[in-house]
Backbone and ligand atoms as CSV (ligand in chain L), in Angstrom:
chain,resi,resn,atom,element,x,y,z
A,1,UNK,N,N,-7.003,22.800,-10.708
A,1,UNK,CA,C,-5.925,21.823,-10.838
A,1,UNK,C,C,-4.678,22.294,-10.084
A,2,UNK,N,N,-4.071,21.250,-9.458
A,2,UNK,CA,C,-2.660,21.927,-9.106
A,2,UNK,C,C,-1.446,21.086,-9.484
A,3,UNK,N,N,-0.434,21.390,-9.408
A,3,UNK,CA,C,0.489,21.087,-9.815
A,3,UNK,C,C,1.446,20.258,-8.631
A,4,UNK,N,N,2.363,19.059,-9.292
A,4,UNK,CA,C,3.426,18.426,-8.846
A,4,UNK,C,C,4.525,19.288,-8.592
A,5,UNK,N,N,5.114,19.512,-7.081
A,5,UNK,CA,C,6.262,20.205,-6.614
A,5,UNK,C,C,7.335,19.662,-6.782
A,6,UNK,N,N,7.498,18.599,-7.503
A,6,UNK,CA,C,8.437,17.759,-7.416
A,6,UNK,C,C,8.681,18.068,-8.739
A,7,UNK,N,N,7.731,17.233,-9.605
A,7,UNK,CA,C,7.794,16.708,-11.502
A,7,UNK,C,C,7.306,18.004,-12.187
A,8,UNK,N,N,6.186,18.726,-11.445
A,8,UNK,CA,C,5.628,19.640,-12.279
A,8,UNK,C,C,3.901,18.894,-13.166
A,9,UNK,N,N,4.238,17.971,-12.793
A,9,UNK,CA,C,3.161,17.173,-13.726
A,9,UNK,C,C,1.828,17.938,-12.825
A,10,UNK,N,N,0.631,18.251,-13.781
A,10,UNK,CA,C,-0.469,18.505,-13.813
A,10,UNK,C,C,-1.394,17.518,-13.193
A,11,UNK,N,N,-1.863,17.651,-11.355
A,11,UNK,CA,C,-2.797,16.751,-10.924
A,11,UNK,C,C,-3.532,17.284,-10.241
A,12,UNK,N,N,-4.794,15.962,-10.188
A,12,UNK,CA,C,-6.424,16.618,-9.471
A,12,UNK,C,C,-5.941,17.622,-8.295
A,13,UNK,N,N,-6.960,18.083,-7.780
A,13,UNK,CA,C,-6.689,18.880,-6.517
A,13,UNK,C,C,-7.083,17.599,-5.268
A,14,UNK,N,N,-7.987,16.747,-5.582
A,14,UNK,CA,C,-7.788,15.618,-4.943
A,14,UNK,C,C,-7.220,14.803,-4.496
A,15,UNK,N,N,-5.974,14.705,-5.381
A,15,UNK,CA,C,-5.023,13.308,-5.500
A,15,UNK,C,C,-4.116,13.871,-4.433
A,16,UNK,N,N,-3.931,12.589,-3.820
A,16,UNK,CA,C,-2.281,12.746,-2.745
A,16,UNK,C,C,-1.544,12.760,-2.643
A,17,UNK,N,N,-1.365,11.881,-4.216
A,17,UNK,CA,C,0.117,11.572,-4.788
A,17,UNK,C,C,0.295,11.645,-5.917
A,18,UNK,N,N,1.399,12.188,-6.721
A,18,UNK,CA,C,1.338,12.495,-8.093
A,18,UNK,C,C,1.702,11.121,-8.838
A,19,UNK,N,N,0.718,11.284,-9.706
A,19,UNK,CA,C,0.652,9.768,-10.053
A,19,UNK,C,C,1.823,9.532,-11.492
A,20,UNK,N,N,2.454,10.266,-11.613
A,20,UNK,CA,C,3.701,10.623,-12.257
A,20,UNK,C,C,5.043,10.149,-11.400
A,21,UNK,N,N,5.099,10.752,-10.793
A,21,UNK,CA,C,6.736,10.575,-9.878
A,21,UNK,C,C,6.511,9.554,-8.356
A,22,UNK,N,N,5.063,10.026,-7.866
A,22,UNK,CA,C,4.734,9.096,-6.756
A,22,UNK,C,C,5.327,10.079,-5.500
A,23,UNK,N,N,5.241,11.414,-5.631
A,23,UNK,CA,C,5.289,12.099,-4.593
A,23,UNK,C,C,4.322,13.038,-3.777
A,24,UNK,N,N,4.204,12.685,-2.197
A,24,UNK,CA,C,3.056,12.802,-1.922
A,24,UNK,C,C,2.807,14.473,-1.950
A,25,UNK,N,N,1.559,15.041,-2.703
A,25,UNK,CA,C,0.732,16.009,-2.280
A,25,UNK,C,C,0.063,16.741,-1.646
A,26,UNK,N,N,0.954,17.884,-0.617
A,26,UNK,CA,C,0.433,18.264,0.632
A,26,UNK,C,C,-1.277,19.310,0.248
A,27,UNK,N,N,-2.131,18.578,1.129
A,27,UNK,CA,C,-3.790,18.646,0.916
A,27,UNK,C,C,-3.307,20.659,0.776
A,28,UNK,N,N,-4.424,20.987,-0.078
A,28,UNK,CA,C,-4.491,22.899,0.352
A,28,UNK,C,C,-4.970,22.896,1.799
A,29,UNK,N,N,-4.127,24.471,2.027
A,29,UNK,CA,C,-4.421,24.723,3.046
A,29,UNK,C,C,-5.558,24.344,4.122
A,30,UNK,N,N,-6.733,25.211,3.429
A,30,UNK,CA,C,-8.154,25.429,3.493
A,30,UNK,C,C,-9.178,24.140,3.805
A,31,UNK,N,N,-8.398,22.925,3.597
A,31,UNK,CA,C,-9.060,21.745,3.515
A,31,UNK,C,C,-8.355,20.757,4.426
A,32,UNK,N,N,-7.291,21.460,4.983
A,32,UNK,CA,C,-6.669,20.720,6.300
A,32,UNK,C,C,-7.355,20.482,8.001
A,33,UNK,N,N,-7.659,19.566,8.536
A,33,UNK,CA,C,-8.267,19.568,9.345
A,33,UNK,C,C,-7.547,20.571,10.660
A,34,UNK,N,N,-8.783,20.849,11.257
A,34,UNK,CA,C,-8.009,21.861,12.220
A,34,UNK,C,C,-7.494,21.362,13.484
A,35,UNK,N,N,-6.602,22.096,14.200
A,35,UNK,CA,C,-5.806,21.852,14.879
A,35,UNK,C,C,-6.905,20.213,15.954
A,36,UNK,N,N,-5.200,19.589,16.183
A,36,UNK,CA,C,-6.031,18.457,16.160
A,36,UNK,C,C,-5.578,18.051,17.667
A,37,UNK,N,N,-5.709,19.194,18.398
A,37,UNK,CA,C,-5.551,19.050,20.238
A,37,UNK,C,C,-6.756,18.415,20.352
A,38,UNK,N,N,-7.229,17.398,20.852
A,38,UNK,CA,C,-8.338,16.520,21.346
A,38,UNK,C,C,-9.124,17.456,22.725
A,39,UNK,N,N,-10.235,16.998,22.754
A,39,UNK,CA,C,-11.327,17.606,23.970
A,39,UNK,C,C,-10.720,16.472,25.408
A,40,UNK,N,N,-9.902,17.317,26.453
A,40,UNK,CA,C,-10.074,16.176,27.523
A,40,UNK,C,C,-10.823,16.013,28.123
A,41,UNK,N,N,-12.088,16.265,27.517
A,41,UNK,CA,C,-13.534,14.890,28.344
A,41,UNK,C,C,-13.089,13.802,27.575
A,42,UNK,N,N,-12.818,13.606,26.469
A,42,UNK,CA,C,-12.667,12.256,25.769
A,42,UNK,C,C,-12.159,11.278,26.820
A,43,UNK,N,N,-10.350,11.665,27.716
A,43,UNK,CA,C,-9.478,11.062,28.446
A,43,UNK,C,C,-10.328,10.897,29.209
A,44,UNK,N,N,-10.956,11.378,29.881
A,44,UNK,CA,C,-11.749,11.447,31.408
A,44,UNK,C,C,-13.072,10.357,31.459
A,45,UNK,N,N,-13.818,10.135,29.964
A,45,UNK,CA,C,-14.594,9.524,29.436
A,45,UNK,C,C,-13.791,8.263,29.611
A,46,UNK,N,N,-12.449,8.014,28.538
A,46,UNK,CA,C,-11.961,7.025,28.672
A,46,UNK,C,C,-11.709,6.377,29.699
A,47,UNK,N,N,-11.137,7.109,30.354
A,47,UNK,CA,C,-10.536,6.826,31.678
A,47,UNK,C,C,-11.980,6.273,32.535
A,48,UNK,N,N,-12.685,6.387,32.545
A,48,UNK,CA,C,-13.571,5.928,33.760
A,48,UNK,C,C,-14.495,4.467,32.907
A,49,UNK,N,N,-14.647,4.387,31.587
A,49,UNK,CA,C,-14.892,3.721,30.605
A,49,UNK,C,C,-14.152,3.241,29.631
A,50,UNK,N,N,-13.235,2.227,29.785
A,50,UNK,CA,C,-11.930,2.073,29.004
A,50,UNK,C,C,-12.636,1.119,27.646
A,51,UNK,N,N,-13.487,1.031,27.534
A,51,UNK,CA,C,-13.677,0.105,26.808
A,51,UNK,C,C,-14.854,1.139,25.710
A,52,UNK,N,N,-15.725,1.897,25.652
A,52,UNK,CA,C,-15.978,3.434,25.342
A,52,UNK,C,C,-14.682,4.135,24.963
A,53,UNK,N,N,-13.498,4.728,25.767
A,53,UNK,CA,C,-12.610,5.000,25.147
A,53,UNK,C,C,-11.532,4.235,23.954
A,54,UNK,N,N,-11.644,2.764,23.828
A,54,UNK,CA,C,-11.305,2.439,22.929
A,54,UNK,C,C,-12.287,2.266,21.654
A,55,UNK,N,N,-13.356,2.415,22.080
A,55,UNK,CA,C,-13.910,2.356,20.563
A,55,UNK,C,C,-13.973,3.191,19.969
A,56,UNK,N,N,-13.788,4.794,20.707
A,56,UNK,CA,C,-13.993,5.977,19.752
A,56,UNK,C,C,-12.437,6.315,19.219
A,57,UNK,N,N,-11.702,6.036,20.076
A,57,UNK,CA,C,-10.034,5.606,19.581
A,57,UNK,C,C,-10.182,4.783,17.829
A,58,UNK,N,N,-10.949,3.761,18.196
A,58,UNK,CA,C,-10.599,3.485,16.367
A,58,UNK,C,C,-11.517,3.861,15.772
A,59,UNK,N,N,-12.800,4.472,16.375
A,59,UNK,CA,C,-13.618,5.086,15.139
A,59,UNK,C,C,-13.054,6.255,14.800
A,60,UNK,N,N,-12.343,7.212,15.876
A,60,UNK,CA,C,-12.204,8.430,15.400
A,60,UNK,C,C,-10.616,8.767,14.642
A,61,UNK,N,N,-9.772,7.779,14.782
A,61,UNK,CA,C,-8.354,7.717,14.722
A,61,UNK,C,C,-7.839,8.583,13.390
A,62,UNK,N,N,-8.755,8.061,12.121
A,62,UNK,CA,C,-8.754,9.009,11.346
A,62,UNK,C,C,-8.997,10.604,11.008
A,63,UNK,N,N,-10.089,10.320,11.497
A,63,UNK,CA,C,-11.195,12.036,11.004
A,63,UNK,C,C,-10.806,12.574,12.767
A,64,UNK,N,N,-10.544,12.139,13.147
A,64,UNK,CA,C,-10.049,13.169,14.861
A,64,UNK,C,C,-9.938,12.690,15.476
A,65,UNK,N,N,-8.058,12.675,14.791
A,65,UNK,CA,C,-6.916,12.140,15.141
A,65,UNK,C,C,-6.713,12.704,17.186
A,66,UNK,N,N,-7.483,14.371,17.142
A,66,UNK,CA,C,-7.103,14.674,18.642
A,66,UNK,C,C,-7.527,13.866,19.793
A,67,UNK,N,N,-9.606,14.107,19.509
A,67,UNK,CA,C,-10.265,13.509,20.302
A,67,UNK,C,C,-9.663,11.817,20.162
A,68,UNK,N,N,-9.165,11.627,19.483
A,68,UNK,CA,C,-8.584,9.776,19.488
A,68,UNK,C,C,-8.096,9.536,19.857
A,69,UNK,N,N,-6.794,9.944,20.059
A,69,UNK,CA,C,-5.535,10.342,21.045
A,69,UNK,C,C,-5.746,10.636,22.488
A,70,UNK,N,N,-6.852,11.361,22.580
A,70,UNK,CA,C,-7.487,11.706,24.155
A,70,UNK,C,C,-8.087,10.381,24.762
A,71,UNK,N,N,-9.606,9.976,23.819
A,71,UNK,CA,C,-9.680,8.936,24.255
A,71,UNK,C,C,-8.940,7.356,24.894
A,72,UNK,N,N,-7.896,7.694,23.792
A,72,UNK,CA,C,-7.039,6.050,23.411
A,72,UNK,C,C,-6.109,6.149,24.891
A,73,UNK,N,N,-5.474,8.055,25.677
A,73,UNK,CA,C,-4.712,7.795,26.873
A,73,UNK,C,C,-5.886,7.303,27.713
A,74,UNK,N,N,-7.119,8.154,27.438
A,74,UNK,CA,C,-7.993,7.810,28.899
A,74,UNK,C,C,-8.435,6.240,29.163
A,75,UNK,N,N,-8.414,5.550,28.204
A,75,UNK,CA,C,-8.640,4.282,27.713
A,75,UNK,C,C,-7.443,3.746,28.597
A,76,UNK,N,N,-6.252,3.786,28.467
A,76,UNK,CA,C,-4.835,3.111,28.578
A,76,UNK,C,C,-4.883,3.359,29.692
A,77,UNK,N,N,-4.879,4.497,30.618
A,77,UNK,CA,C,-4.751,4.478,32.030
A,77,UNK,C,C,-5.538,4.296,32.578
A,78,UNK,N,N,-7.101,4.524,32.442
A,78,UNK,CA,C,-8.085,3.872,33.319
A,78,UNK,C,C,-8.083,1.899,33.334
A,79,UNK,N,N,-7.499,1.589,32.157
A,79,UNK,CA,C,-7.572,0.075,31.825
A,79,UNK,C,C,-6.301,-0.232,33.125
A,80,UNK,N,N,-5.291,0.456,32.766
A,80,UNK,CA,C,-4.151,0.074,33.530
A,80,UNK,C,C,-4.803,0.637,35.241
A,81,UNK,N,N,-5.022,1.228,35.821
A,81,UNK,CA,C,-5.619,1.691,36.843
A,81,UNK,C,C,-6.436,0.604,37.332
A,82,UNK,N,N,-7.299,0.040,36.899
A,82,UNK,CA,C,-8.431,-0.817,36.727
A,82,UNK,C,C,-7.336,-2.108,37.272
A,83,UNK,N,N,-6.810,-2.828,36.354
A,83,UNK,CA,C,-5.685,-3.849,36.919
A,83,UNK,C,C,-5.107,-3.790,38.112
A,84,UNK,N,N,-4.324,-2.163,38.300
A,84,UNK,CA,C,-3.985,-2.122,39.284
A,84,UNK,C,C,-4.655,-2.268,40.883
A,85,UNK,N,N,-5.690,-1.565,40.575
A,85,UNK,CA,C,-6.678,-1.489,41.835
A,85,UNK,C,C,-7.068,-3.214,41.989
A,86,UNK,N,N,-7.660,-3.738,41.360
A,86,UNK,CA,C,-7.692,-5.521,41.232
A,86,UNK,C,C,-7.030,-6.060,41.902
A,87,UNK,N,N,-5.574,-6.078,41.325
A,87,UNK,CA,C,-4.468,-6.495,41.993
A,87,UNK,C,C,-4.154,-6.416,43.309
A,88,UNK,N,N,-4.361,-4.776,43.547
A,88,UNK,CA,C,-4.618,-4.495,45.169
A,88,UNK,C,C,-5.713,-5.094,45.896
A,89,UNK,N,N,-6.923,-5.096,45.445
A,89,UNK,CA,C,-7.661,-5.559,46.085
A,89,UNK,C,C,-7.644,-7.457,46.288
A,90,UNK,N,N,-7.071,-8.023,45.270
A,90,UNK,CA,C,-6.650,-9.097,45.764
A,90,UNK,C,C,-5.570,-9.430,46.722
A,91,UNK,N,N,-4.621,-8.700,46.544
A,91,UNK,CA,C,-3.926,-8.723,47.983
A,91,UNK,C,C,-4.160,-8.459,49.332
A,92,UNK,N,N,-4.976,-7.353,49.307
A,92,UNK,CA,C,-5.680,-6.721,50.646
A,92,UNK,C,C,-6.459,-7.950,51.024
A,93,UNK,N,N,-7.677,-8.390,49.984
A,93,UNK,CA,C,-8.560,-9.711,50.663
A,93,UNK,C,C,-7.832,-10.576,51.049
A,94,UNK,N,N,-6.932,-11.065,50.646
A,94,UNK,CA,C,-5.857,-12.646,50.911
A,94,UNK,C,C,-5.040,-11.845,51.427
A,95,UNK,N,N,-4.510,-10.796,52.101
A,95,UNK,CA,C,-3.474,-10.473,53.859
A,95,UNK,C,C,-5.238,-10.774,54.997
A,96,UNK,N,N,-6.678,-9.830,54.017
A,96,UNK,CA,C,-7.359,-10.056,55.466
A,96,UNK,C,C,-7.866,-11.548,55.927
A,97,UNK,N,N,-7.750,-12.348,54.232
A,97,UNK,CA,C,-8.016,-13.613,54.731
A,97,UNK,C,C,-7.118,-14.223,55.692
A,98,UNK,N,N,-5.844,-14.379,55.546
A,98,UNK,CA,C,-4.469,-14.446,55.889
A,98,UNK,C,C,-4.691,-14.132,57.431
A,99,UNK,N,N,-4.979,-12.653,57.921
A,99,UNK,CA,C,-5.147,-12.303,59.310
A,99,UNK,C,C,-6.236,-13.033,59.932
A,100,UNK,N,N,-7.465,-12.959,59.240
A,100,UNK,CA,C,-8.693,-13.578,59.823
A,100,UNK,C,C,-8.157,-15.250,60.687
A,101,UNK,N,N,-7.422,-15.981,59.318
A,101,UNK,CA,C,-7.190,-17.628,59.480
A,101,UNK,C,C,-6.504,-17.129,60.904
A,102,UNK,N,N,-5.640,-16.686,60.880
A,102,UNK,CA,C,-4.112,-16.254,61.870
A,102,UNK,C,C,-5.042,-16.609,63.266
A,103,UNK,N,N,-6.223,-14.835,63.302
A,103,UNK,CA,C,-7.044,-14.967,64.315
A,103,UNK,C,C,-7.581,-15.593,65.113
A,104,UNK,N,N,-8.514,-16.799,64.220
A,104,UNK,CA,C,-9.316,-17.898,64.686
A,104,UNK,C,C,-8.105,-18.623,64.921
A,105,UNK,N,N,-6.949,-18.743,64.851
A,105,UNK,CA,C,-6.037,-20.195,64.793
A,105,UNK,C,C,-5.848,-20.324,66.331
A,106,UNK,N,N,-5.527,-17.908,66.560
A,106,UNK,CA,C,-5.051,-18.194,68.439
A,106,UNK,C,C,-6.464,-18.347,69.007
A,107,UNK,N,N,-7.335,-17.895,68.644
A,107,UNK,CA,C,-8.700,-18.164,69.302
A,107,UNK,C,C,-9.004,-20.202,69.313
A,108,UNK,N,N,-8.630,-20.627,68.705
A,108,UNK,CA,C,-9.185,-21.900,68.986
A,108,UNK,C,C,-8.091,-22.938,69.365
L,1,ZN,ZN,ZN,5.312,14.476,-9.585
């Protein structure tokens, strides 16, 4: 059992919050998840698969919070990357359409 730092009141070693005063219960040590720097294959994963990186983003968001965080940037900038390149490539086709018309116009 451990005790309320606040009230003193007597609660589970489970509970989060003392159900007395309503102040939250920092987990023991020993049972804290470990350091929660994410693997950057996750980003790199994401990043080339934005849509893979968002799903392990909300599956993992809870239980690993790191790898989620990794995924969720690689997700965000490959998505945004992805647009961008699009974008470019629609401009590039419509200047070469643009030049092509130009071309044939002095040719004929
Ligand atoms: Zn309390």
């Amino acid at each position: 059992m451990a005790f309320c730092k606040n009230c003193g009141n007597q609660i589970s070693d489970q509970a989060v919050m003392c159900p007395m005063c309503g102040t939250m219960v920092s987990a023991p040590v020993n049972n804290t998840p470990k350091a929660t720097s994410g693997n950057f294959l996750w980003a790199v994963l994401g990043f080339f698969v934005p849509l893979a990186g968002l799903i392990l983003f909300i599956v993992w968001k809870n239980d690993r919070p790191g790898d989620a965080k990794m995924a969720g940037i690689g997700a965000l900038v490959g998505f945004i990357l992805n647009i961008i390149t699009s974008v470019l490539w629609g401009v590039i086709v419509g200047l070469m359409e643009v030049l092509l018309l130009e071309g044939s116009y002095y040719y004929y």
